[in-house]
N, C-alpha and C positions, 0 to 999 in steps of 0.2 A: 325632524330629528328629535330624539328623545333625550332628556339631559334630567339626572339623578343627582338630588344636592343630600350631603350626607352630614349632619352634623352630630357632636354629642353638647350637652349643655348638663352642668348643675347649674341649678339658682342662678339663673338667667333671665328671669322676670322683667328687668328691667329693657332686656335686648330685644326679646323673642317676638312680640306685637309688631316690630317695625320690621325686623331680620326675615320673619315667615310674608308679611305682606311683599318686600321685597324680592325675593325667590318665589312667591305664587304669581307675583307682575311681570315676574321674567318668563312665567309659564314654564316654572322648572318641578319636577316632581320633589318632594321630601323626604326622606328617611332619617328623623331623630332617636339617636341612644338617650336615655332620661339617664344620667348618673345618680341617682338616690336626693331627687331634689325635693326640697322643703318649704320653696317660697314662692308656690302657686306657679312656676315652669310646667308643669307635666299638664295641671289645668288649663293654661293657657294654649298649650299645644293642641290638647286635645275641643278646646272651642275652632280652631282652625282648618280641625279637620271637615268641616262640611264646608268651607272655600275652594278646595283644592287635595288634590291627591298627598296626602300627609301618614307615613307609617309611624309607629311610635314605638319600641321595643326599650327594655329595661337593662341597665348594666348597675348592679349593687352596688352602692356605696360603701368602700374598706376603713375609712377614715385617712386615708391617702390619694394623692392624685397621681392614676397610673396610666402615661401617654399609650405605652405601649398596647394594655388591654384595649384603650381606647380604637386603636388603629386595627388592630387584630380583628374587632367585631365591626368597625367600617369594613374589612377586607372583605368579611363573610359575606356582609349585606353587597355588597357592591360586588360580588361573585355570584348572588342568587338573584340579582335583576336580570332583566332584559333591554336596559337602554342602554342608548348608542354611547352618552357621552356621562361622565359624573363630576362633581364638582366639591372638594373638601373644604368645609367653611366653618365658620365659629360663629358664635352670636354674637358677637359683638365686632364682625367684619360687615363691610359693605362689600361685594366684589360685580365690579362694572368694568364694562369698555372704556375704551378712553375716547370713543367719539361721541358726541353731545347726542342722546336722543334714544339714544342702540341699547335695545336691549340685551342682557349679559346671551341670552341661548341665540340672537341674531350672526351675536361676533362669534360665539361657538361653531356656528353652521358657517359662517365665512373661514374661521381657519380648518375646518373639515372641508371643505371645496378644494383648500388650499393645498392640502395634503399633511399638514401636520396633525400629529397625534395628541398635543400636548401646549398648554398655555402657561406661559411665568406671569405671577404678577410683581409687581412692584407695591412695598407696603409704607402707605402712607401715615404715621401712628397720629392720633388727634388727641390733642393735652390742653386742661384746663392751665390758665395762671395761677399766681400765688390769689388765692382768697377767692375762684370763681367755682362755681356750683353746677352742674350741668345733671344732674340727675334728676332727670326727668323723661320720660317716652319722648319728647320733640326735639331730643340732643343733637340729631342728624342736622337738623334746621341753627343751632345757634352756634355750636361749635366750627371755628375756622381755622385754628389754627394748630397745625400741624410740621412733622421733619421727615425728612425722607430717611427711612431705615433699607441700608442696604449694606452689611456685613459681609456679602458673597456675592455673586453676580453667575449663573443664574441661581434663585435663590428660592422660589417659591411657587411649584409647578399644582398649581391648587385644580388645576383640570386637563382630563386626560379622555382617549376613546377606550372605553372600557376593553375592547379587542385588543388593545396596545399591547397587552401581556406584560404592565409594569407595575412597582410595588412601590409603594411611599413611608412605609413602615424602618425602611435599617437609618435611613435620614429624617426620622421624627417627623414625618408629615410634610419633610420641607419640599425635597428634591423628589425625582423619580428615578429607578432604578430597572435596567431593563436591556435588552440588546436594539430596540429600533423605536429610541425616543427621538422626536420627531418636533422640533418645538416651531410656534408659530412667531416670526418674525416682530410680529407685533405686540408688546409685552400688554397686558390687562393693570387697571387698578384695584389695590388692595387698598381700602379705607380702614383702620384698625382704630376703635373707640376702646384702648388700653383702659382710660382712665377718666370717669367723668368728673371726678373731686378728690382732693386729694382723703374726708374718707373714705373714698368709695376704692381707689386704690392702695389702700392701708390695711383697709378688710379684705380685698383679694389676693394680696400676696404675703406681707406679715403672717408669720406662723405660720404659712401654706408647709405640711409632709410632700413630698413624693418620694416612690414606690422604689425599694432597692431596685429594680432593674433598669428601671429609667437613671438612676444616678449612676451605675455599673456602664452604662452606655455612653455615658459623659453629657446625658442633655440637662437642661435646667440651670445649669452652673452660674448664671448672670440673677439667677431668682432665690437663691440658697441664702437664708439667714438675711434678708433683706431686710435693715432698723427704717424705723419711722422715719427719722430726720433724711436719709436717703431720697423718700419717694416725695419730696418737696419738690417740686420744681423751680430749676434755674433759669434764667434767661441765656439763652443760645444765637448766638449767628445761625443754625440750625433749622431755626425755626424759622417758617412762613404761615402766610394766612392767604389763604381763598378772598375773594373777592365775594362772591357771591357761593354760599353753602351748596348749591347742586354743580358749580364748576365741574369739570374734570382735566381742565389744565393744571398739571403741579409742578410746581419747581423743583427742579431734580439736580442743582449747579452745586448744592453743596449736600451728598451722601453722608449720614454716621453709621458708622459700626459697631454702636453701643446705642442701650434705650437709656433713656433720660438718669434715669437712677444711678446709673455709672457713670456719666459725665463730672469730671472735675471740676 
Protein backbone atom coordinates (compact mmCIF):
# COMPACT_ATOMS: atom_id res chain seq x y z
CA UNK A 1 0.00 0.00 0.00
CA UNK A 2 1.11 3.48 -0.85
CA UNK A 3 0.68 6.30 1.67
CA UNK A 4 1.51 10.22 0.64
CA UNK A 5 2.50 12.42 3.69
CA UNK A 6 1.82 16.10 2.65
CA UNK A 7 3.03 18.85 4.59
CA UNK A 8 3.65 22.76 4.28
CA UNK A 9 6.52 24.23 6.43
CA UNK A 10 7.99 27.93 6.76
CA UNK A 11 11.08 28.04 8.78
CA UNK A 12 10.93 24.71 10.10
CA UNK A 13 14.54 24.10 10.38
CA UNK A 14 14.50 23.09 13.55
CA UNK A 15 11.70 20.27 12.96
CA UNK A 16 12.27 19.05 9.47
CA UNK A 17 15.71 16.61 9.95
CA UNK A 18 13.88 14.59 12.46
CA UNK A 19 9.98 14.95 10.93
CA UNK A 20 11.43 13.68 7.19
CA UNK A 21 13.69 10.84 8.82
CA UNK A 22 10.41 10.03 10.57
CA UNK A 23 7.98 9.71 7.62
CA UNK A 24 10.98 8.04 5.30
CA UNK A 25 11.13 5.22 8.33
CA UNK A 26 7.53 4.87 8.00
CA UNK A 27 8.29 4.22 4.25
CA UNK A 28 5.80 7.00 3.58
CA UNK A 29 6.26 9.15 0.29
CA UNK A 30 6.58 13.14 0.74
CA UNK A 31 5.23 15.98 -0.79
CA UNK A 32 6.28 19.40 0.87
CA UNK A 33 4.82 23.09 0.06
CA UNK A 34 7.96 25.46 0.97
CA UNK A 35 5.94 28.76 2.22
CA UNK A 36 8.69 31.34 1.39
CA UNK A 37 11.20 29.96 4.01
CA UNK A 38 14.47 31.79 4.94
CA UNK A 39 16.09 29.57 7.69
CA UNK A 40 17.65 26.89 5.53
CA UNK A 41 14.02 24.53 5.42
CA UNK A 42 13.84 24.44 1.66
CA UNK A 43 17.94 23.31 1.90
CA UNK A 44 17.28 20.85 4.24
CA UNK A 45 14.44 19.37 2.30
CA UNK A 46 16.10 19.23 -0.57
CA UNK A 47 19.36 17.18 0.98
CA UNK A 48 16.57 14.56 1.85
CA UNK A 49 15.62 14.08 -1.33
CA UNK A 50 18.21 11.32 -2.28
CA UNK A 51 16.96 9.22 0.99
CA UNK A 52 13.60 8.87 -0.21
CA UNK A 53 10.91 9.89 -2.63
CA UNK A 54 10.55 13.71 -1.49
CA UNK A 55 8.48 16.36 -3.99
CA UNK A 56 9.20 19.88 -3.05
CA UNK A 57 6.93 22.66 -4.75
CA UNK A 58 6.69 26.44 -3.71
CA UNK A 59 3.74 28.45 -2.14
CA UNK A 60 4.96 32.50 -1.93
CA UNK A 61 5.10 33.97 1.02
CA UNK A 62 2.34 37.04 1.49
CA UNK A 63 3.69 38.27 4.84
CA UNK A 64 0.43 36.51 6.32
CA UNK A 65 -0.25 32.99 7.38
CA UNK A 66 -3.16 31.63 4.95
CA UNK A 67 -4.45 28.09 6.25
CA UNK A 68 -6.73 28.12 3.75
CA UNK A 69 -4.21 28.59 0.54
CA UNK A 70 -2.42 26.05 2.52
CA UNK A 71 -4.95 23.32 2.22
CA UNK A 72 -6.29 24.29 -1.24
CA UNK A 73 -2.63 23.26 -2.78
CA UNK A 74 -2.45 20.05 -0.31
CA UNK A 75 -5.96 19.29 -2.19
CA UNK A 76 -4.27 19.77 -5.67
CA UNK A 77 -1.29 17.66 -4.87
CA UNK A 78 -3.20 14.99 -3.13
CA UNK A 79 -5.64 14.95 -6.40
CA UNK A 80 -2.67 14.45 -8.77
CA UNK A 81 -1.03 11.33 -7.02
CA UNK A 82 -1.66 8.09 -7.37
CA UNK A 83 -1.36 6.52 -3.75
CA UNK A 84 -3.77 4.65 -2.04
CA UNK A 85 -3.68 6.51 1.29
CA UNK A 86 -2.34 10.27 2.39
CA UNK A 87 -1.57 11.74 5.48
CA UNK A 88 -1.73 15.56 6.67
CA UNK A 89 1.11 16.44 8.88
CA UNK A 90 3.04 19.45 10.25
CA UNK A 91 6.64 19.71 11.18
CA UNK A 92 6.58 19.82 14.21
CA UNK A 93 4.00 16.56 14.71
CA UNK A 94 5.01 13.13 15.46
CA UNK A 95 2.14 10.87 14.09
CA UNK A 96 2.31 7.11 15.28
CA UNK A 97 0.26 4.13 16.20
CA UNK A 98 -0.39 3.72 19.44
CA UNK A 99 1.15 -0.03 19.59
CA UNK A 100 4.86 -0.17 20.57
CA UNK A 101 7.02 -0.93 17.40
CA UNK A 102 4.33 -0.31 14.42
CA UNK A 103 5.14 1.46 12.05
CA UNK A 104 2.50 4.56 11.23
CA UNK A 105 1.87 2.91 7.05
CA UNK A 106 1.66 -0.76 9.10
CA UNK A 107 -1.37 0.52 11.18
CA UNK A 108 -2.63 2.34 7.83
CA UNK A 109 -2.63 -1.03 6.00
CA UNK A 110 -4.46 -2.57 9.20
CA UNK A 111 -7.26 -0.06 9.20
CA UNK A 112 -7.56 -0.41 5.30
CA UNK A 113 -8.05 -4.39 5.88
CA UNK A 114 -10.49 -3.23 8.25
CA UNK A 115 -12.58 -1.31 5.97
CA UNK A 116 -12.23 2.18 7.31
CA UNK A 117 -11.41 5.00 5.13
CA UNK A 118 -10.13 7.29 7.61
CA UNK A 119 -7.85 7.61 10.98
CA UNK A 120 -8.60 10.38 14.10
CA UNK A 121 -5.74 11.02 16.00
CA UNK A 122 -5.62 12.11 19.46
CA UNK A 123 -3.17 15.18 20.00
CA UNK A 124 -0.71 15.00 22.61
CA UNK A 125 0.91 18.87 22.90
CA UNK A 126 4.56 18.66 24.52
CA UNK A 127 5.59 21.91 26.73
CA UNK A 128 8.70 22.96 28.08
CA UNK A 129 8.62 24.25 32.06
CA UNK A 130 9.16 27.57 33.32
CA UNK A 131 13.09 28.24 32.51
CA UNK A 132 13.59 24.89 30.29
CA UNK A 133 15.14 24.90 26.91
CA UNK A 134 14.50 22.26 24.43
CA UNK A 135 15.65 23.68 21.11
CA UNK A 136 17.67 21.53 19.73
CA UNK A 137 17.22 18.65 16.85
CA UNK A 138 17.28 15.76 19.89
CA UNK A 139 13.84 17.39 21.50
CA UNK A 140 12.03 14.20 20.60
CA UNK A 141 14.51 12.44 23.16
CA UNK A 142 14.24 14.97 26.23
CA UNK A 143 11.06 16.25 26.21
CA UNK A 144 8.18 14.39 28.42
CA UNK A 145 5.98 16.16 29.47
CA UNK A 146 2.93 16.72 27.83
CA UNK A 147 -1.59 17.32 28.13
CA UNK A 148 -3.97 15.80 26.41
CA UNK A 149 -5.65 18.29 23.94
CA UNK A 150 -9.00 17.43 22.99
CA UNK A 151 -11.76 20.34 22.38
CA UNK A 152 -14.09 17.91 20.20
CA UNK A 153 -14.04 14.25 19.95
CA UNK A 154 -13.63 13.22 16.79
CA UNK A 155 -11.27 15.87 16.26
CA UNK A 156 -8.45 15.17 13.99
CA UNK A 157 -8.81 12.86 10.89
CA UNK A 158 -5.08 13.60 9.72
CA UNK A 159 -5.44 10.26 7.32
CA UNK A 160 -7.65 9.30 4.86
CA UNK A 161 -7.80 6.63 1.44
CA UNK A 162 -7.42 9.03 -1.14
CA UNK A 163 -10.68 7.27 -3.11
CA UNK A 164 -12.65 8.32 0.10
CA UNK A 165 -13.92 11.44 -2.05
CA UNK A 166 -13.53 13.63 1.18
CA UNK A 167 -12.13 17.24 1.82
CA UNK A 168 -10.40 18.58 4.91
CA UNK A 169 -10.44 22.05 3.96
CA UNK A 170 -14.33 23.79 5.31
CA UNK A 171 -12.80 22.29 8.95
CA UNK A 172 -9.28 23.67 8.78
CA UNK A 173 -7.48 20.54 8.24
CA UNK A 174 -9.21 19.22 11.27
CA UNK A 175 -12.10 17.00 10.42
CA UNK A 176 -13.24 15.36 7.07
CA UNK A 177 -15.95 16.12 5.15
CA UNK A 178 -17.84 13.73 2.81
CA UNK A 179 -20.77 11.18 2.40
CA UNK A 180 -18.85 7.76 3.39
CA UNK A 181 -16.39 8.65 6.08
CA UNK A 182 -15.43 5.52 7.40
CA UNK A 183 -13.32 6.00 10.73
CA UNK A 184 -11.03 3.37 12.10
CA UNK A 185 -11.93 2.33 15.63
CA UNK A 186 -8.67 2.60 16.82
CA UNK A 187 -7.72 6.24 17.29
CA UNK A 188 -3.64 7.16 16.16
CA UNK A 189 -1.28 9.34 18.24
CA UNK A 190 -0.62 12.95 17.55
CA UNK A 191 2.60 14.00 19.29
CA UNK A 192 2.49 18.12 18.83
CA UNK A 193 6.02 19.86 19.73
CA UNK A 194 3.83 23.37 19.95
CA UNK A 195 6.58 24.70 21.82
CA UNK A 196 10.31 24.03 22.74
CA UNK A 197 11.14 27.22 24.94
CA UNK A 198 9.37 29.66 25.87
CA UNK A 199 11.45 31.98 23.04
CA UNK A 200 10.89 29.85 20.73
CA UNK A 201 7.10 29.92 21.17
CA UNK A 202 7.05 33.80 21.49
CA UNK A 203 8.62 34.03 18.14
CA UNK A 204 6.07 31.72 16.58
CA UNK A 205 3.04 33.21 17.53
CA UNK A 206 3.46 36.91 18.85
CA UNK A 207 2.72 39.13 16.07
CA UNK A 208 1.79 36.18 13.94
CA UNK A 209 -0.99 38.01 10.69
CA UNK A 210 -3.36 35.58 9.30
CA UNK A 211 -5.18 36.08 6.01
CA UNK A 212 -8.75 37.76 5.92
CA UNK A 213 -10.33 34.65 4.90
CA UNK A 214 -9.01 32.36 7.52
CA UNK A 215 -10.31 34.95 10.13
CA UNK A 216 -13.82 35.32 8.04
CA UNK A 217 -14.05 31.47 8.56
CA UNK A 218 -13.63 31.83 12.35
CA UNK A 219 -10.23 29.77 12.70
CA UNK A 220 -7.26 30.89 14.63
CA UNK A 221 -9.31 32.72 17.20
CA UNK A 222 -7.42 31.19 20.41
CA UNK A 223 -3.89 32.55 18.56
CA UNK A 224 -5.17 36.37 17.73
CA UNK A 225 -3.18 39.06 19.71
CA UNK A 226 -1.43 36.56 21.87
CA UNK A 227 0.96 38.99 24.79
CA UNK A 228 4.08 37.43 25.85
CA UNK A 229 3.18 37.02 29.54
CA UNK A 230 0.33 34.51 28.11
CA UNK A 231 2.75 31.99 26.52
CA UNK A 232 4.54 31.40 30.12
CA UNK A 233 3.63 28.28 31.18
CA UNK A 234 1.55 27.36 34.31
CA UNK A 235 1.60 24.33 36.26
CA UNK A 236 -1.62 22.19 35.45
CA UNK A 237 -3.29 19.01 36.81
CA UNK A 238 -3.23 18.75 32.94
CA UNK A 239 -0.15 17.96 32.57
CA UNK A 240 1.75 14.44 32.41
CA UNK A 241 5.00 13.08 31.70
CA UNK A 242 6.10 9.92 29.67
CA UNK A 243 8.05 7.63 31.50
CA UNK A 244 10.35 6.81 28.95
CA UNK A 245 10.43 9.63 25.58
CA UNK A 246 9.53 6.72 22.81
CA UNK A 247 6.38 5.51 25.18
CA UNK A 248 3.18 5.55 23.42
CA UNK A 249 1.04 5.04 26.45
CA UNK A 250 -0.61 8.56 27.42
CA UNK A 251 -2.82 9.49 29.79
CA UNK A 252 -6.00 10.52 28.57
CA UNK A 253 -8.22 10.85 32.31
CA UNK A 254 -8.08 14.32 32.25
CA UNK A 255 -8.84 16.12 28.37
CA UNK A 256 -8.42 20.24 28.06
CA UNK A 257 -10.12 22.24 25.60
CA UNK A 258 -7.84 25.02 25.63
CA UNK A 259 -3.83 25.13 24.71
CA UNK A 260 -1.89 26.26 27.73
CA UNK A 261 -1.94 29.99 26.81
CA UNK A 262 -5.72 30.23 27.82
CA UNK A 263 -5.58 28.42 30.84
CA UNK A 264 -6.42 30.55 33.97
Amino acid sequence: MSVLAVLAVRNESIHLPGQLDRLLNDQLDIAIIDNGSDDGSREICEEFQSKGSIKICDQPWTGEFSLHDQLRLKADIIRSSNHDWVVHVDADEWLQTPKPGQSLLDGLEEADAGGANCVNFNEFVFVPMVGEDFYQTDYVQQMRRYYFFQPAYPRLMRAWKRSANVSNIDAGGHKLSGTNVQIHPVDFNLRHYIALSEEHVMKKYVGRKFSREDLESGWHFNRLGIRPDQLRLRNSNCIFQLNEPIDRAFEKSSPTSQHFWEWS
